[in-house]
DRENDO-1510 file (C-alpha; in Angstrom, 1 decimal, always signed):
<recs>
REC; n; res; u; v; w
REC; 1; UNK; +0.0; +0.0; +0.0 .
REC; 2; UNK; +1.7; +3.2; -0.9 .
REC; 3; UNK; +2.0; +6.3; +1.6 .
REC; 4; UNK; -1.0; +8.1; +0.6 .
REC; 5; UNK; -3.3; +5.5; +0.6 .
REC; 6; UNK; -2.2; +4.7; +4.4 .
REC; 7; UNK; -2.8; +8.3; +5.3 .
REC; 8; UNK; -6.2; +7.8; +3.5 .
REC; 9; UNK; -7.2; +4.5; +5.3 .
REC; 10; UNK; -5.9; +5.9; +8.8 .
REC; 11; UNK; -7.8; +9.0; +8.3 .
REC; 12; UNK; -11.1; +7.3; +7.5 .
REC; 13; UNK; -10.9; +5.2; +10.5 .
REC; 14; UNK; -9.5; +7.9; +13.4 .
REC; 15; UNK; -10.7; +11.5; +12.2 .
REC; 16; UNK; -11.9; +13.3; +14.8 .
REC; 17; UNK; -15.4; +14.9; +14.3 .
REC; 18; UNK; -15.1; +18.7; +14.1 .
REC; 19; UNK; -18.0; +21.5; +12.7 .
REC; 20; UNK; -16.1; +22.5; +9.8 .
REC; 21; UNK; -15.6; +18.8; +8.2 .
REC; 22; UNK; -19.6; +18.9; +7.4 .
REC; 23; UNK; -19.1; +21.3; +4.8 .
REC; 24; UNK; -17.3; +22.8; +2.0 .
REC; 25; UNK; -18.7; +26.4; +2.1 .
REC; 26; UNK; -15.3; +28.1; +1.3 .
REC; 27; UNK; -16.2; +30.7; +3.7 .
REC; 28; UNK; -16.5; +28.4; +6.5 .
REC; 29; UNK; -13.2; +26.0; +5.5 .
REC; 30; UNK; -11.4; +30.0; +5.1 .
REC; 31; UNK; -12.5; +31.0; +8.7 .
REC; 32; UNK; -11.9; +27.8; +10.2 .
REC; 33; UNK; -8.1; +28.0; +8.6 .
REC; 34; UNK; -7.0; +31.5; +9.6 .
REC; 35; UNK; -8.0; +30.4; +13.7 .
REC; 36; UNK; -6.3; +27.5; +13.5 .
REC; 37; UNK; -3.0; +29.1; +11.8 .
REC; 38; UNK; -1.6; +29.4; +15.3 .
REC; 39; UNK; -4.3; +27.6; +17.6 .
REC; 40; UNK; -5.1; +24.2; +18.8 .
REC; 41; UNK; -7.9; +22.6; +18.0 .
REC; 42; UNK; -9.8; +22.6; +21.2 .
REC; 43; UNK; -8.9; +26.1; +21.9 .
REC; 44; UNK; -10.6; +26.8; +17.9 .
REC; 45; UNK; -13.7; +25.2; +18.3 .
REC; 46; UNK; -15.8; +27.8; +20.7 .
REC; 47; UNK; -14.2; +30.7; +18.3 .
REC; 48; UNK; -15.1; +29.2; +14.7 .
REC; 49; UNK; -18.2; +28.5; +16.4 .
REC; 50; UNK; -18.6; +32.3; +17.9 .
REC; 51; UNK; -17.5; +33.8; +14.5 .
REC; 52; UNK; -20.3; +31.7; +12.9 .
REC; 53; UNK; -23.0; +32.4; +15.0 .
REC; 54; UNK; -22.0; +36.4; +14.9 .
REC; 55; UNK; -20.9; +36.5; +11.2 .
REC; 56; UNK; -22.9; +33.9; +9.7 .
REC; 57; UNK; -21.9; +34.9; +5.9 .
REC; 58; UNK; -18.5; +36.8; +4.7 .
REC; 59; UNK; -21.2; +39.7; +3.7 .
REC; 60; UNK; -21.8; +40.0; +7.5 .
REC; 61; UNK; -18.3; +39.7; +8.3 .
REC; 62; UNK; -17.1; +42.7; +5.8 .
REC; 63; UNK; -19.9; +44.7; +7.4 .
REC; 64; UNK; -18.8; +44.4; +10.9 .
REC; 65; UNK; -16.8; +47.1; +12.6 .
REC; 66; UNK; -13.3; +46.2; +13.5 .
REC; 67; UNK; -14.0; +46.8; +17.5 .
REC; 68; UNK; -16.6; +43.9; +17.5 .
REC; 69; UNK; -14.2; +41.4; +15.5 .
REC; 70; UNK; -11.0; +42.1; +17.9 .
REC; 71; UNK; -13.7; +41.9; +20.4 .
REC; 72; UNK; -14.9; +38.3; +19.8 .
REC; 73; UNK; -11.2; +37.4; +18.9 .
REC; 74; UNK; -9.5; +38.2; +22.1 .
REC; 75; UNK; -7.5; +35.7; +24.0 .
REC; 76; UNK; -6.6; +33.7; +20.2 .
REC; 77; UNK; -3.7; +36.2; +20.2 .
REC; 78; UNK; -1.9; +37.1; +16.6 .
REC; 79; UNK; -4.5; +40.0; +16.5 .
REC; 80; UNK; -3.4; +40.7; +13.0 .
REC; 81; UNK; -5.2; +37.6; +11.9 .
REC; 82; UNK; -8.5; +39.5; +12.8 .
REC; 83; UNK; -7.4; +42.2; +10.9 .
REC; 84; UNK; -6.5; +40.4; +7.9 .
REC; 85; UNK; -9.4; +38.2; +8.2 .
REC; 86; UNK; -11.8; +41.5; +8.5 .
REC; 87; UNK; -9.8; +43.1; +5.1 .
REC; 88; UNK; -10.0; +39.4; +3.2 .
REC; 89; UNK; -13.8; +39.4; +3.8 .
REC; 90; UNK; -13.8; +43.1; +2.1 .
REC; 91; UNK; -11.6; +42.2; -0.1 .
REC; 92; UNK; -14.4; +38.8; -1.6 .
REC; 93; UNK; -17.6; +41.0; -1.5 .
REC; 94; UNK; -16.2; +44.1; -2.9 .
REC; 95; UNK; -13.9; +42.4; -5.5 .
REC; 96; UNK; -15.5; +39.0; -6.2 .
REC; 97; UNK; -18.8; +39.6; -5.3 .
REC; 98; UNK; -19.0; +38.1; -1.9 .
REC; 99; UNK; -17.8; +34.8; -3.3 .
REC; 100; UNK; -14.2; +33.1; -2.8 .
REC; 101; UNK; -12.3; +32.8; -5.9 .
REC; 102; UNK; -12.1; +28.8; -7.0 .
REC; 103; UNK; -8.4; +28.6; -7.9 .
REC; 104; UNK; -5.4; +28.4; -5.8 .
REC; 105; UNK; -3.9; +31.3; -7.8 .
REC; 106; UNK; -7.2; +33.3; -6.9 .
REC; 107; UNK; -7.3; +31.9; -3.5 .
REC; 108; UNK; -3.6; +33.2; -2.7 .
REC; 109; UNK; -4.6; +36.7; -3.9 .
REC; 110; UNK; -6.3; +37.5; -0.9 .
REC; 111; UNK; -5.0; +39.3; +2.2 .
REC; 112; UNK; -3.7; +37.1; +4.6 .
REC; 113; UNK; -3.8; +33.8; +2.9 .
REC; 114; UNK; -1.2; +32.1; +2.0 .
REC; 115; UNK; +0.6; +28.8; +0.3 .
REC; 116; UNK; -1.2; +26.7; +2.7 .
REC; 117; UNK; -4.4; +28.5; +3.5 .
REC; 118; UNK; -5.0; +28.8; -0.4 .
REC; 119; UNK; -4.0; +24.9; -1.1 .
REC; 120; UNK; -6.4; +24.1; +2.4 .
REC; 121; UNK; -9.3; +25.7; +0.4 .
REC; 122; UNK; -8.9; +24.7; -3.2 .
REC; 123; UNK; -8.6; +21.4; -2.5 .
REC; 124; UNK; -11.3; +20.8; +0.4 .
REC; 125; UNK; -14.0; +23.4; -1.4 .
REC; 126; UNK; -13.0; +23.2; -4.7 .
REC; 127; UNK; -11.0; +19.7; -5.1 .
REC; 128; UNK; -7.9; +21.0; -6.7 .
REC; 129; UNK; -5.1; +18.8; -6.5 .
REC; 130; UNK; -2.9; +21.1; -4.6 .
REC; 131; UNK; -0.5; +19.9; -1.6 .
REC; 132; UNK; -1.0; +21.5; +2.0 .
REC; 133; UNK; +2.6; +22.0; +3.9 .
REC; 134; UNK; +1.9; +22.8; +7.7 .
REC; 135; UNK; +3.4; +22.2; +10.8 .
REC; 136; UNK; +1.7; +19.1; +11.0 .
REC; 137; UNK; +2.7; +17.8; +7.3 .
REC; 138; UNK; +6.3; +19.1; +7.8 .
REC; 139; UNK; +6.9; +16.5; +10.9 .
REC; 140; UNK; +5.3; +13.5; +8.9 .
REC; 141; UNK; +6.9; +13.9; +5.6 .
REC; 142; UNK; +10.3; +14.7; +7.6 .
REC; 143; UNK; +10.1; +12.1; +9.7 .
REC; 144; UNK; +8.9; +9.6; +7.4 .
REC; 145; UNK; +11.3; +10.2; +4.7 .
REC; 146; UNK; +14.2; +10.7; +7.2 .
REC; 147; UNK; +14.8; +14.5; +5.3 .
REC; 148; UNK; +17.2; +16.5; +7.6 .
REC; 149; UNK; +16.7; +20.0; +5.5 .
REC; 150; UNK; +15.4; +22.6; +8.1 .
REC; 151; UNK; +11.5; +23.3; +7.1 .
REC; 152; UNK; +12.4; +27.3; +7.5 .
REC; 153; UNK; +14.9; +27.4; +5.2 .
REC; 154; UNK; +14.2; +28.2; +1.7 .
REC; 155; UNK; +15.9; +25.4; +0.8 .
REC; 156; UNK; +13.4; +23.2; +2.9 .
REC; 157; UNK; +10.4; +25.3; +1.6 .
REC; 158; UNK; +10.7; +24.1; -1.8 .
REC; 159; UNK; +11.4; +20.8; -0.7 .
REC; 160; UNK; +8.7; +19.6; +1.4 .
REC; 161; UNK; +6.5; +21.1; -1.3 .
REC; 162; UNK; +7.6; +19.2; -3.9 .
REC; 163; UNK; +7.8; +16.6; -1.9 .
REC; 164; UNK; +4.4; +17.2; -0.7 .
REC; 165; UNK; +3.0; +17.3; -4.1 .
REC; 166; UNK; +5.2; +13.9; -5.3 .
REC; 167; UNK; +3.7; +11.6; -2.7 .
REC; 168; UNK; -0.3; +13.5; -2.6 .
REC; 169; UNK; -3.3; +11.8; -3.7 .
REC; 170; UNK; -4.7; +13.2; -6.4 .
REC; 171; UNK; -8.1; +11.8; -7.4 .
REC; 172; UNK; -8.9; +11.7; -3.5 .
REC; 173; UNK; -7.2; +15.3; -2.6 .
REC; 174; UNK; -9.6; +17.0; +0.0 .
REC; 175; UNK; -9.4; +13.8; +2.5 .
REC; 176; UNK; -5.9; +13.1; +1.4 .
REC; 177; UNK; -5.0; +16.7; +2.5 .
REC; 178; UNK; -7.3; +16.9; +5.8 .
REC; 179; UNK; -5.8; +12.8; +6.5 .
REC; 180; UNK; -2.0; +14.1; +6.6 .
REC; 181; UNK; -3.0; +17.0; +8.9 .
REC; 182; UNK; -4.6; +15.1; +10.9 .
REC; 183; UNK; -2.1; +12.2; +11.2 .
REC; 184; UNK; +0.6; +15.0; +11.9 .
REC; 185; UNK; -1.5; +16.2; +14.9 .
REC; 186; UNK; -2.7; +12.6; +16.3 .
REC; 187; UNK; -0.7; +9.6; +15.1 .
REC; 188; UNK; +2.8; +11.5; +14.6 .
REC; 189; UNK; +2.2; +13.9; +17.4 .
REC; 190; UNK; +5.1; +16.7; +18.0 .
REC; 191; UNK; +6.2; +14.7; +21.4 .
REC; 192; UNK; +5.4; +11.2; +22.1 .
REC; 193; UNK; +4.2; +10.1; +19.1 .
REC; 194; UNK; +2.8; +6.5; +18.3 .
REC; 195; UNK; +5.3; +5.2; +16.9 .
REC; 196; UNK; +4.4; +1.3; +17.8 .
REC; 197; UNK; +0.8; +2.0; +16.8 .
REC; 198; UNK; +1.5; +3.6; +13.1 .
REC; 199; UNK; +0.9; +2.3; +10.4 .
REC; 200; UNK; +3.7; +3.6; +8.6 .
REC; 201; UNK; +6.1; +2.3; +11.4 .
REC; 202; UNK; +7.9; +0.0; +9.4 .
REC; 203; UNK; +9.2; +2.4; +6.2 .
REC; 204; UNK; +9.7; +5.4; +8.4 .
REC; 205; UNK; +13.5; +6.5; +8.0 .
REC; 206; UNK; +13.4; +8.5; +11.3 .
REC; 207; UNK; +11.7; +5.1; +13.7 .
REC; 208; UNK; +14.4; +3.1; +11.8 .
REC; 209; UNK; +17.4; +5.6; +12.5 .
REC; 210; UNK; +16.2; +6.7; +15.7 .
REC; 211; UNK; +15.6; +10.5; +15.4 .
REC; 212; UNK; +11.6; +10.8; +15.8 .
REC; 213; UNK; +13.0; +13.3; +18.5 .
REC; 214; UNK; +15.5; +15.2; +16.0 .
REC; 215; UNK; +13.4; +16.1; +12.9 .
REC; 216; UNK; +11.7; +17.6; +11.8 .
REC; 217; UNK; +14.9; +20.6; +12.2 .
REC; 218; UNK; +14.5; +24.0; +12.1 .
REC; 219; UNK; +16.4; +26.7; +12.4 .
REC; 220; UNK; +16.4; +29.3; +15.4 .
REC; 221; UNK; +16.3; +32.6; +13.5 .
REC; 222; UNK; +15.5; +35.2; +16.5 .
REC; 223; UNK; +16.3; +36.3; +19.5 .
REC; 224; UNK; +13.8; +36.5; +22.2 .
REC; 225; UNK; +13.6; +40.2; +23.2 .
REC; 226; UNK; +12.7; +41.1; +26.9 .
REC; 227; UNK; +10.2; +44.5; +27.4 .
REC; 228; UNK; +9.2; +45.6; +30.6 .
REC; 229; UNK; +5.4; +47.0; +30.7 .
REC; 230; UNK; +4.0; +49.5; +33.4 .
REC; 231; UNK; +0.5; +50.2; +33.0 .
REC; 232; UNK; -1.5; +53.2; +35.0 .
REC; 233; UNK; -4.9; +51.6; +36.6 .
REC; 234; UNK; -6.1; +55.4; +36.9 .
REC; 235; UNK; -9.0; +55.2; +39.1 .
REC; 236; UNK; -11.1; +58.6; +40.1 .
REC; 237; UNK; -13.9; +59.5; +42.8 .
REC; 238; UNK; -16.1; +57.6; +40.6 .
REC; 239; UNK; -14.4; +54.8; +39.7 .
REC; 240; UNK; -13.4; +56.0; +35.9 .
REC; 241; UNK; -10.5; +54.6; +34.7 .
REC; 242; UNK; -8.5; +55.6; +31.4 .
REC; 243; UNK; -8.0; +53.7; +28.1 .
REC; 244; UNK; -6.0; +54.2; +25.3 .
REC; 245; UNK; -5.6; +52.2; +21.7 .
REC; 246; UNK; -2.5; +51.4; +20.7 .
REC; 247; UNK; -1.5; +52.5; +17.5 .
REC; 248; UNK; +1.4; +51.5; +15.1 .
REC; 249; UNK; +2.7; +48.4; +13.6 .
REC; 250; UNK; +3.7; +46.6; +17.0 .
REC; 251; UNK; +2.3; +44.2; +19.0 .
REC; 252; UNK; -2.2; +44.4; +19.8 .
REC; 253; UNK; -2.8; +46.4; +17.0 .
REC; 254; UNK; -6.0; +48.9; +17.4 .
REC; 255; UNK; -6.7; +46.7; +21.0 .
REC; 256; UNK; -6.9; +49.0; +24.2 .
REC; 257; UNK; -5.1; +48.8; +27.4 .
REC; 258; UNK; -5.1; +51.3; +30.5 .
REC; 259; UNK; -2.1; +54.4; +30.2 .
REC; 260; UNK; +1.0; +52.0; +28.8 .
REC; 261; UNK; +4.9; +53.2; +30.8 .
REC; 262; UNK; +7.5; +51.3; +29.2 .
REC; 263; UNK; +10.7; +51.2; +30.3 .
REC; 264; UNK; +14.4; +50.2; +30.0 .
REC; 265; UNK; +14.2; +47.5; +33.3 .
REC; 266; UNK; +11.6; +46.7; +36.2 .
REC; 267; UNK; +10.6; +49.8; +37.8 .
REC; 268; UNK; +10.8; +50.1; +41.6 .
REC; 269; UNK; +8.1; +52.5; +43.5 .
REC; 270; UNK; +11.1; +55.0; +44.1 .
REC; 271; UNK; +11.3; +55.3; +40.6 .
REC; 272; UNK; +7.9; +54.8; +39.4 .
REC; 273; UNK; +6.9; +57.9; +41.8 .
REC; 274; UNK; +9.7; +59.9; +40.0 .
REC; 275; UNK; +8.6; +59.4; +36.9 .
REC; 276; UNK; +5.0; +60.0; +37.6 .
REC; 277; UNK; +6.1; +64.1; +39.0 .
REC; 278; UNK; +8.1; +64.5; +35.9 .
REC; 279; UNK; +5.3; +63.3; +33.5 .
REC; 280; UNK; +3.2; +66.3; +33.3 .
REC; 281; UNK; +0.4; +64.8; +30.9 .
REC; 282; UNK; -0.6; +62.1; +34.0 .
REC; 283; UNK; -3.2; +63.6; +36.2 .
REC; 284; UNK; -2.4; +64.8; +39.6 .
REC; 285; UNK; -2.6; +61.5; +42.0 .
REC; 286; UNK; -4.0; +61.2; +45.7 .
REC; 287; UNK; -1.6; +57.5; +45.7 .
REC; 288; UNK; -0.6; +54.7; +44.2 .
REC; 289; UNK; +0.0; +51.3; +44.9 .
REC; 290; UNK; +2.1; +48.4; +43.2 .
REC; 291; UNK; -0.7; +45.6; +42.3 .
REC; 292; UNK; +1.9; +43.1; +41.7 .
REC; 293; UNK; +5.7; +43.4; +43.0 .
REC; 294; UNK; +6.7; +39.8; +41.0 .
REC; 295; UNK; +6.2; +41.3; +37.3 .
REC; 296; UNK; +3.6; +39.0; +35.4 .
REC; 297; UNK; +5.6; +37.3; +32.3 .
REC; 298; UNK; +3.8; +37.2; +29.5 .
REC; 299; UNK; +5.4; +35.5; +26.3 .
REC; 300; UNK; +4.6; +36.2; +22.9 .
REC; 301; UNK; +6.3; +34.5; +19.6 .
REC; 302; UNK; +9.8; +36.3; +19.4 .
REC; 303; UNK; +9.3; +38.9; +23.2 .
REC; 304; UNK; +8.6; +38.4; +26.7 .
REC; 305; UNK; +6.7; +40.8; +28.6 .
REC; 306; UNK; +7.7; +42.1; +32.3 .
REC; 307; UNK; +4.3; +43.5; +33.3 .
REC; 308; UNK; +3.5; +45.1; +36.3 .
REC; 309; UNK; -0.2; +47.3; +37.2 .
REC; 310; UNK; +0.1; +50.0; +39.1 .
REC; 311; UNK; -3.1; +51.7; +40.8 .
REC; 312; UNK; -3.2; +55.3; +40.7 .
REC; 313; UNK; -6.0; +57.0; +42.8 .
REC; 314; UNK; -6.2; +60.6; +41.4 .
REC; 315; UNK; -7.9; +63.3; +42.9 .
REC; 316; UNK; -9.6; +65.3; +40.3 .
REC; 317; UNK; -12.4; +63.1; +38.2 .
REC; 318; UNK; -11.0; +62.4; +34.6 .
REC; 319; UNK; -12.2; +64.2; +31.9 .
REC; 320; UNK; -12.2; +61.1; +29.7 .
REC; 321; UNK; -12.9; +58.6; +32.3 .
REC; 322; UNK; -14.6; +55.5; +31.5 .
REC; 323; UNK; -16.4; +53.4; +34.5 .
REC; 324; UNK; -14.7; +50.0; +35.2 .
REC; 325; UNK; -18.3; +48.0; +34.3 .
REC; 326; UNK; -18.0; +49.5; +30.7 .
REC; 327; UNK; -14.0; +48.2; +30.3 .
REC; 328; UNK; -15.2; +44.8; +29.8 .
REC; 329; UNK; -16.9; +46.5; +26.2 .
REC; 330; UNK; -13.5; +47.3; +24.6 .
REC; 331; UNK; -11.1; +44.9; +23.2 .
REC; 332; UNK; -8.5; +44.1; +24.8 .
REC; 333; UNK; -5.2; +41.8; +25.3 .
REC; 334; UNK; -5.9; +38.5; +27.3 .
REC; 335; UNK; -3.0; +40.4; +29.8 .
REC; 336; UNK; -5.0; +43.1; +30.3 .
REC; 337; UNK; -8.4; +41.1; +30.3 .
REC; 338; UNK; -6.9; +38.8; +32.9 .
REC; 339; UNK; -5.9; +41.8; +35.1 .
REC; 340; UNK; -9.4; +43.4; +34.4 .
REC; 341; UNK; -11.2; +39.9; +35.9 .
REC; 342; UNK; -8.8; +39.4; +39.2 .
REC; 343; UNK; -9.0; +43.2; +40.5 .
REC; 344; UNK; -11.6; +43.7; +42.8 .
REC; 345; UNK; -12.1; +47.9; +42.8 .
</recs>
């Protein structure tokens, strides 16, 4: 039996059941791919399902103000997949008429959507014979055919796609495509995977030359950069607090957070006070308190956040004040969200 007609006959027998494998509604298969570009499937489901129920058509979704989809999106992180998932569903109605193109070329037009994404959709919606290259497909092909290129190289690129295309199935392409996937995130799991239970356990170079644990490689191309967040928890007479939006290219994108202090190392109150007198935009403050002395780490893909909150109690009312029950409204990163749920005014 050849390699794809394993994958095939494994994926019959073990897929799991999940709400977008009922259709092929390119809309649906598209929303369902962009959540799970950097999600795992359990933490997907309630979202896809969420998006659904508020968006139920990409006409709905391109109508939608930004505020609501960043809304319904927090805590998925990579906010710049709402965005681009917001300007893609613009991007169908206004130039295709509200429906997806059907090629992979069409498909990989659209903001946001990629070699993969495109390949995911042609060939589930539209039965192209195109090859998808994830994560998942990277470890399986690596590991099965014992390649040793690293999978972010360009070199590696190229390769696993070919490769990828070489060993596909063709006449059977949308389960072919959703079987390797799905073997690469049950059967050939990224840590203990099961290896004495595969089916393709006795041609797979890696079992055979002992490096399941070694490939798939690939190559550590940043640094991990270290940022040390101090946000004001302004709270006046009446409980108002301040938000701002951040703005920019950086990190949470158009989200909202309380008055953000950034600075070069962790702040301690001496210093924290200082700054406060010589920052002459900040109202005048009755006193302040550190919520958390042990900074909150926060990791993202390529920084880690030192966070500490810091309660300010001001003693004029704040012009632009919003009260703490209308916070929960606004968008917001999952750090400041979780912050927003623990303190108890």
């Amino acid at each position: 039996m050849s390699f794809s007609q394993e994958i095939l006959q494994w994926y019959h027998k073990n897929k799991r059941e999940l709400p977008w494998r009922n259709t092929i509604e390119p809309y649906n298969i598209w929303l369902s791919e962009i959540i799970l570009q950097q999600t795992r499937v359990v933490q997907g489901i309630p979202y896809y399902l969420k998006f659904l129920d508020a968006f139920p058509t990409v006409r709905h979704l391109a109508k939608a103000p930004e505020e609501k989809i960043l809304k319904l999106w927090q805590g998925l992180g990579y906010y710049s997949r709402a965005r681009n998932l917001h300007a893609t569903a613009k991007m169908v109605v206004n130039e295709h008429n509200g429906a997806f193109p059907n090629t992979y070329v069409g498909l990989k037009s659209l903001k946001g959507v990629g070699d993969y994404t495109a390949s995911a959709i042609a060939s589930i919606c539209f039965n192209i014979p195109e090859p998808v290259v994830d994560g998942n497909v990277y470890r399986v092909l690596a590991r099965y055919f014992g390649v040793g290129i690293p999978i972010n190289s360009s070199e590696g690129i190229k390769h696993f796609k070919e490769l990828a295309r070489k060993v596909m199935n063709e006449e059977q392409i949308r389960d072919y495509n959703q079987g390797i996937m799905e073997f690469g995130a049950i059967q050939c799991a990224p840590k203990k995977p099961y290896c004495m239970l595969c089916p393709l356990q006795e041609s797979c170079v890696a079992l055979k030359d002992n490096k399941v644990d070694v490939l798939p490689i690939k190559l550590n191309k940043t640094k991990t950069r270290r940022r040390y967040f101090n946000y004001l928890v302004f709270l006046d007479g009446q409980k108002n607090t301040l938000l701002e939006q951040r703005k920019g290219k950086g990190i949470w994108q158009n989200l909202y957070q309380f008055p953000l202090l950034e600075s070069e190392k962790e702040l301690q109150v001496e210093e924290f006070e200082q700054i406060l007198m010589e920052e002459n935009r900040l109202p005048q403050y009755r006193s302040f308190s550190m919520y958390n002395e042990t900074p909150i780490v926060h990791k993202l893909s390529h920084q880690h956040l030192y966070t500490r909150f810091w309660i300010v109690e001001t003693k004029k009312l704040l012009p632009d004040g919003i009260s703490w029950e209308q916070i929960v409204e606004f968008p917001v990163p999952v750090l400041i969200a979780d912050f927003i749920q623990t303190f108890k005014i």
